[in-house]
C-alpha positions in Angstrom: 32.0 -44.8 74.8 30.0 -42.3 73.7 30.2 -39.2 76.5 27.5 -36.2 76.7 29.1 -33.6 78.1 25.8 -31.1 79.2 26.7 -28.1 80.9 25.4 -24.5 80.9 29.1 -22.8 81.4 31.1 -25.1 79.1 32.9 -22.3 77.9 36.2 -22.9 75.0 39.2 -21.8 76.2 39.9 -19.6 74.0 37.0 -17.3 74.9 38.1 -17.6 78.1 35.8 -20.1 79.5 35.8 -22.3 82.4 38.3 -25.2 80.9 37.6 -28.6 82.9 35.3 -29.7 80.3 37.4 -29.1 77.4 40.3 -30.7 78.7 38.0 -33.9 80.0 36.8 -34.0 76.7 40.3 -33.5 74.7 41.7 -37.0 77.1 38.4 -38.9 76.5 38.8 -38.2 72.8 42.7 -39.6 72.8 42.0 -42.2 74.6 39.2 -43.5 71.6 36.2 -41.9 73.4 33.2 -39.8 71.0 32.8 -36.4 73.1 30.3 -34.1 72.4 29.7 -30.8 74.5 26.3 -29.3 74.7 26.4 -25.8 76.4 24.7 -22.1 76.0 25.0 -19.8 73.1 25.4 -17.0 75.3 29.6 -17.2 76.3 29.3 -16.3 80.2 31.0 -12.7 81.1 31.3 -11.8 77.7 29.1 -10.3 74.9 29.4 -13.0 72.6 26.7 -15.3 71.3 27.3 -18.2 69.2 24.1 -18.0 67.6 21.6 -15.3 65.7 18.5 -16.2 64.8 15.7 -18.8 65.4 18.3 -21.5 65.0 18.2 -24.1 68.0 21.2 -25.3 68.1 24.9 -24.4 66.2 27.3 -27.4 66.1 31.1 -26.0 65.7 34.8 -27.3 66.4 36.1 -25.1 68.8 39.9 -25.5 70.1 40.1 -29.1 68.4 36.4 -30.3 70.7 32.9 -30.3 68.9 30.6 -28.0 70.8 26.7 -27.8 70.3 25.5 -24.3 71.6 22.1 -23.9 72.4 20.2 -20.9 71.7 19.7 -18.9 74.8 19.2 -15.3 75.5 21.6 -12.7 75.6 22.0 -11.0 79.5 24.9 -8.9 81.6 25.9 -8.9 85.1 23.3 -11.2 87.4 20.0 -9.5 86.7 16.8 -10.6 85.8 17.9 -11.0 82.1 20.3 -13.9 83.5 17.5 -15.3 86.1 15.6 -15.9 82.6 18.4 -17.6 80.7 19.3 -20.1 83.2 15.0 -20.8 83.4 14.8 -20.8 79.5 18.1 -22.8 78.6 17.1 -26.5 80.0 13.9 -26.3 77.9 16.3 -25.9 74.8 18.6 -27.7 75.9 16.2 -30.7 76.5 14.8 -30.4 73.0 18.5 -30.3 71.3 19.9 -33.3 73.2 16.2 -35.2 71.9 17.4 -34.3 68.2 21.0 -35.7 68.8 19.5 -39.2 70.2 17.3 -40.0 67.1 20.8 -40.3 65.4 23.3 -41.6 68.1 22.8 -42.8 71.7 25.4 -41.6 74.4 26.7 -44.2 76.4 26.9 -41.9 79.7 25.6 -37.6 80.2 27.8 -36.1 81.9 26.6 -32.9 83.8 27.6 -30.4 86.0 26.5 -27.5 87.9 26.1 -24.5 88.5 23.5 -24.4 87.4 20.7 -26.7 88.8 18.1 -26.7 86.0 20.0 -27.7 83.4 22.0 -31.1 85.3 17.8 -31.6 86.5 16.6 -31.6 82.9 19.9 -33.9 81.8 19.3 -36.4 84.6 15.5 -36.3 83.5 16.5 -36.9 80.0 19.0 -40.1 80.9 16.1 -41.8 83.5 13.6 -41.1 80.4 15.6 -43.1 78.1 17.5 -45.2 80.2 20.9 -43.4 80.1 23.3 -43.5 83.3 24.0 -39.9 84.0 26.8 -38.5 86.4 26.3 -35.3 88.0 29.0 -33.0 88.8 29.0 -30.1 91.6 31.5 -27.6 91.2 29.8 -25.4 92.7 27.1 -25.8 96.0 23.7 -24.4 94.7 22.1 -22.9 96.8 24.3 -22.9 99.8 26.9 -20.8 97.9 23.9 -18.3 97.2 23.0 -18.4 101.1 26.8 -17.5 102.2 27.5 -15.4 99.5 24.6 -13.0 99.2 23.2 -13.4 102.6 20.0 -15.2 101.9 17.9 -16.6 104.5 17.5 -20.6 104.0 14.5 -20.2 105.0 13.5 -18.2 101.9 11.0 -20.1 100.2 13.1 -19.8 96.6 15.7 -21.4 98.7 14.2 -24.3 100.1 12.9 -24.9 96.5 16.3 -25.2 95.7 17.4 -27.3 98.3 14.5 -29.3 97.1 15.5 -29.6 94.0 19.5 -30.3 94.7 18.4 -33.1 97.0 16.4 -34.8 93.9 19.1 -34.5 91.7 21.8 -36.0 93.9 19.0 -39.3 94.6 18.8 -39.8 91.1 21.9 -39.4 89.9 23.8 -43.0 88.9 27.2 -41.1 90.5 28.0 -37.9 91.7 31.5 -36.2 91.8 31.9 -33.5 93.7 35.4 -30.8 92.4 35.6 -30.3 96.6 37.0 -33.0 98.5 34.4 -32.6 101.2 31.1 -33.3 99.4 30.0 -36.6 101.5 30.5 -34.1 105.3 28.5 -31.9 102.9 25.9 -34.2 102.7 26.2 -35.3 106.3 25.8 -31.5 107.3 22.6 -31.3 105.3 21.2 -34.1 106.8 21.0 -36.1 103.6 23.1 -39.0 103.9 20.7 -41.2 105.2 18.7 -41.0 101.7 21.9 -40.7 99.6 24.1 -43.8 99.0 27.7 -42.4 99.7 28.9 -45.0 97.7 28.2 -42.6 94.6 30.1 -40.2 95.8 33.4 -39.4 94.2 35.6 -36.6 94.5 37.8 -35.3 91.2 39.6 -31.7 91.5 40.3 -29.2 89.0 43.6 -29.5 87.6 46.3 -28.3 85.1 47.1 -29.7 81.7 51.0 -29.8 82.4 51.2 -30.3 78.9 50.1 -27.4 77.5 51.7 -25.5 80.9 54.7 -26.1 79.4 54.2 -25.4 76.1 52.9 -21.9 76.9 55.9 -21.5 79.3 58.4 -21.7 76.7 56.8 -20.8 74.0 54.2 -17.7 74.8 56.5 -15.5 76.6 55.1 -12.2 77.9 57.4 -9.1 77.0 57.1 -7.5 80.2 60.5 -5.9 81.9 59.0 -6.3 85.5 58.4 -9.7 84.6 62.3 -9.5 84.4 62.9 -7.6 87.4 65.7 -8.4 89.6 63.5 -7.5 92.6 61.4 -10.1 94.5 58.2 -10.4 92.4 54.7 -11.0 94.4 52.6 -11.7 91.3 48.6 -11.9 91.9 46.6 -13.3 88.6 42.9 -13.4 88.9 39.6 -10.9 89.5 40.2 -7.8 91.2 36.5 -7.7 93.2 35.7 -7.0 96.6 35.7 -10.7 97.1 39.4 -10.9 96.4 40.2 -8.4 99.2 43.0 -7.5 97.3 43.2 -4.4 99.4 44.7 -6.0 102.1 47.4 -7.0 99.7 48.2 -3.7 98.6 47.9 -2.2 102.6 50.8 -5.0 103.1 53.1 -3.0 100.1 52.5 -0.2 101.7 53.6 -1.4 105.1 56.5 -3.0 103.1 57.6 0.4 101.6 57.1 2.0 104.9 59.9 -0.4 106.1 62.1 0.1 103.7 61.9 -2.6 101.5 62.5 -1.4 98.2 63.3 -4.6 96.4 59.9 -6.1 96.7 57.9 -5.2 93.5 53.6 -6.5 93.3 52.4 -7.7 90.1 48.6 -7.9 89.6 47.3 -9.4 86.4 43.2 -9.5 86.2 40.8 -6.8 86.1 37.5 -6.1 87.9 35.4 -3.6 89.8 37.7 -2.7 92.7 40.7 -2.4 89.7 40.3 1.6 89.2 40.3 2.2 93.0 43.1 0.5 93.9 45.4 1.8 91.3 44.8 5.0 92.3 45.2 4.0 96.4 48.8 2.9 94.8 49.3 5.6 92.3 48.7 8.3 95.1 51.1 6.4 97.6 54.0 6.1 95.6 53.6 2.1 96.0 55.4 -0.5 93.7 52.1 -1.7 92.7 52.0 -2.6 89.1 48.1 -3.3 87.6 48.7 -5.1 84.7 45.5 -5.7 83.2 43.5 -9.3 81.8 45.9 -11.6 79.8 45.8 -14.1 77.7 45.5 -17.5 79.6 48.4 -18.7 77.2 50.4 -16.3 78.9 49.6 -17.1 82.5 52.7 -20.1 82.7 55.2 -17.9 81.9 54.0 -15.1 84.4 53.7 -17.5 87.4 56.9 -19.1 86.6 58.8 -16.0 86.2 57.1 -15.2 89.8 59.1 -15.8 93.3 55.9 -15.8 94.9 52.5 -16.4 93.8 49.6 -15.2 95.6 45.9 -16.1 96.5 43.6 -14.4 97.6 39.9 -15.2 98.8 36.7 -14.3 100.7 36.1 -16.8 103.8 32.9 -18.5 103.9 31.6 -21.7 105.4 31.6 -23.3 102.6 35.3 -23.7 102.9 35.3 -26.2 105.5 34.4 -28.5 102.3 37.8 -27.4 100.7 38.7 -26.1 97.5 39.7 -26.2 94.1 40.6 -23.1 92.4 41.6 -23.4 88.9 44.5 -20.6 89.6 46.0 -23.3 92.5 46.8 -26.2 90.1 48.6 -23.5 88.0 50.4 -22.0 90.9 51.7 -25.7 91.7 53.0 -26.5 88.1 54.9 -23.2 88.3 56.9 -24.5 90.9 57.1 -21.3 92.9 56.0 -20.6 96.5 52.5 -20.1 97.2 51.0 -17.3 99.9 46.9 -18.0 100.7 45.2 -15.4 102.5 42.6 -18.4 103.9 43.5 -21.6 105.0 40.7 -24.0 103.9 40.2 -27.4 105.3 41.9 -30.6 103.2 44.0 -27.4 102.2 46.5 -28.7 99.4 49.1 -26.3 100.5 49.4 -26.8 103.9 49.5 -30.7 103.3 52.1 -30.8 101.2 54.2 -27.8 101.8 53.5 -25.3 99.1 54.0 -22.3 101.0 51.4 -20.7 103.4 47.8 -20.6 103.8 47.5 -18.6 106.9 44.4 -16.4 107.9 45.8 -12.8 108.3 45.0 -10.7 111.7 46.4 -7.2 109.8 47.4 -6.1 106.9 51.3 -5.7 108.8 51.0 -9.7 109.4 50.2 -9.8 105.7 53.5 -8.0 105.3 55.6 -10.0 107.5 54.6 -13.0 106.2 55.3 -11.8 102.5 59.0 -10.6 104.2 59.4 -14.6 105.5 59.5 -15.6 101.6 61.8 -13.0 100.8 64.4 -13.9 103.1 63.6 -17.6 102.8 66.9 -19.6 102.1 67.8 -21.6 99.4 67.3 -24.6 100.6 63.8 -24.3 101.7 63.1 -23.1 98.3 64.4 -25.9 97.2 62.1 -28.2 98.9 59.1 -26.5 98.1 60.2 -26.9 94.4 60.3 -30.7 95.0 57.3 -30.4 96.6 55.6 -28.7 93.7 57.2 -31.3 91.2 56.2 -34.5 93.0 52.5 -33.7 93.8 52.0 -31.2 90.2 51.3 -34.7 88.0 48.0 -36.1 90.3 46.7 -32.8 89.3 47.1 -33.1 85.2 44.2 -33.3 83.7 45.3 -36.3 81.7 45.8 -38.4 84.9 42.5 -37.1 85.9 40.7 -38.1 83.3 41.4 -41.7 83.9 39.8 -41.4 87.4 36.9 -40.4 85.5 37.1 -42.4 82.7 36.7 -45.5 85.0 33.7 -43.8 86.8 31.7 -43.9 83.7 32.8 -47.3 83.1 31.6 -48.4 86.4 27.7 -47.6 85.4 
């Protein structure tokens, strides 16, 4: 087959970008399949563009995958300047994709949101010339912008968007949605009666134990807490309000309090609530270490040399449709206990005994429940480590890629 991968946040790993794409794309290609990835200029969160100039397009092999960025316009943060890139992108991107089918027709497009104007002008594009197009949500535009930001629905930008999310997911051949509660979305929003729920599929985010492994062994962060004989908490994401990582660090301070001087927090990330925090910790004598970003080929060896991992995230209602966190597949080929701050619903570590995923009352619960790992025993370890092994391979990328390779098939 030949696949169109069209998505605005189709980032290469190595510039730190959002990596379900790439690794779709890196299976599809071993398996015989042509991939080609069509995605903005403009590298999201950094200040990299892949393109200067009037030039519409740049094709480039990035991390062994051939990318096409389109031109777009340079922006920071989530102002107006961004508001005007997503808006100006789809027309680009509509133009480029019309340049690449005068010389080869895809098979399938393949495309995924955030954001909703470019998977519209992609599923415009395949109806146009007859293309089957699968549209992914990884992310639900605009209810995530209602719970989030506090928008009224009734906001007439809104109900645009709802407008316009509705159209795409009736005219899209299939739909696969990254949470496993995307039809009970659709139920919820009254749309199942004019969407088949047949075309629904469900496909997570994963890990590519492959590489996991690799990078385990063979990128090995020179760290000495890393190598700490005290009980490691290790955190490993964005340090924002959203995180509430504050919580975490009330729950060392609770921990020190109670004399518990062999528990040592490692926080790998960076963000706006960083600088604050460290000096909370710095002025409270905590054993709070802030690490900094990291390479992502370091992150298996962190996790693994971890004895427990920890997420932490904001409640909303969106997660009574579940989730899938790029960080969780990680945490679950690392083997080590996991601590959640939020149980969600279809929650993978509660179902198959990864740890905890318990909503906290105090920070001091927080605390006790960090203590319960501490002086777990050996044995449940143990199990949780089988746990982790037995479950870790539906979640590889390569075995997900045959789920959606037989998707595309289908249409």
């Amino acid at each position: 087959m030949n696949v169109w991968i069209v998505n605005h946040y189709a980032i290469p790993p190595s510039m730190g970008g959002l990596v379900r794409h790439y690794y779709f794309s890196k299976y599809l290609q071993k398996k015989g399949h042509s991939v080609k990835i069509f995605t903005s200029s403009k590298i999201h969160n950094t200040d990299i563009n892949m393109i200067q100039g009037k030039t519409l397009y740049k094709e480039e092999y990035v991390d062994g995958i051939e990318y096409t960025f389109v031109r777009s316009r340079d922006y920071r943060g989530n102002g107006l300047q961004r508001i005007l890139n997503m808006i100006d992108l789809p027309f680009k991107m509509r133009k480029t994709m019309k340049c690449f089918y005068k010389k080869e027709r895809p098979d399938v497009i393949y495309t995924s949101s955030p954001d909703l104007f470019v998977a519209f002008f992609a599923l415009v594009f395949g109806r146009k010339y007859k293309i089957p197009v699968v549209v992914e949500i990884r992310d639900l535009w605009p209810e995530s912008i209602v719970e989030y930001n506090g928008m009224s629905r009734k906001n007439p930008i809104i109900q645009m968007l709802y407008q316009l999310e509705k159209w795409i997911y009736k005219k899209a051949d299939k739909l696969i949605f990254t949470m496993p509660g995307g039809k009970e979305y659709l139920q919820d929003r009254k749309l199942a009666s004019e969407i088949d729920l047949k075309k629904v599929q469900h496909i997570n985010n994963g890990v590519d134990l492959e590489e996991f492994e690799y990078n385990k062994e063979n990128n090995i962060l020179i760290d000495s807490d890393l190598e700490s004989e005290k009980f490691k908490v290790v955190y490993v994401g964005s340090i924002r309000l959203a995180n509430h990582l504050k919580d975490l660090v009330e729950a060392a301070k609770i921990l020190k309090e109670q004399g518990q001087n062999n528990i040592i927090f490692l926080i790998f990330g960076d963000g706006t609530e960083k600088q604050e925090l460290e000096k909370y910790c710095l002025e409270n004598h905590l054993s709070v270490e802030f690490k900094g970003k990291v390479e992502k080929k370091y992150i298996p060896y962190i996790l693994s040399k971890a004895d427990l991992n920890i997420i932490n995230v904001k409640n909303t209602g969106l997660t009574k449709y579940g989730c899938s966190w790029n960080k969780l597949f990680e945490y679950i080929a690392s083997e080590k206990p996991i601590l959640c701050n939020f149980p969600q619903k279809y929650d993978l570590i509660i179902e198959n005994e990864l740890g905890v995923s318990k909503k906290f009352s105090s920070p001091k619960e927080y605390a006790n429940e960090i203590l319960h790992f501490v002086n777990m025993s050996k044995t449940h370890k143990e199990k949780i480590l089988r746990n982790s092994q037995n479950i870790k391979k539906y979640y590889d990328y390569q075995y997900l890629t045959e789920y959606l390779e037989k998707i595309f098939k289908s249409i």
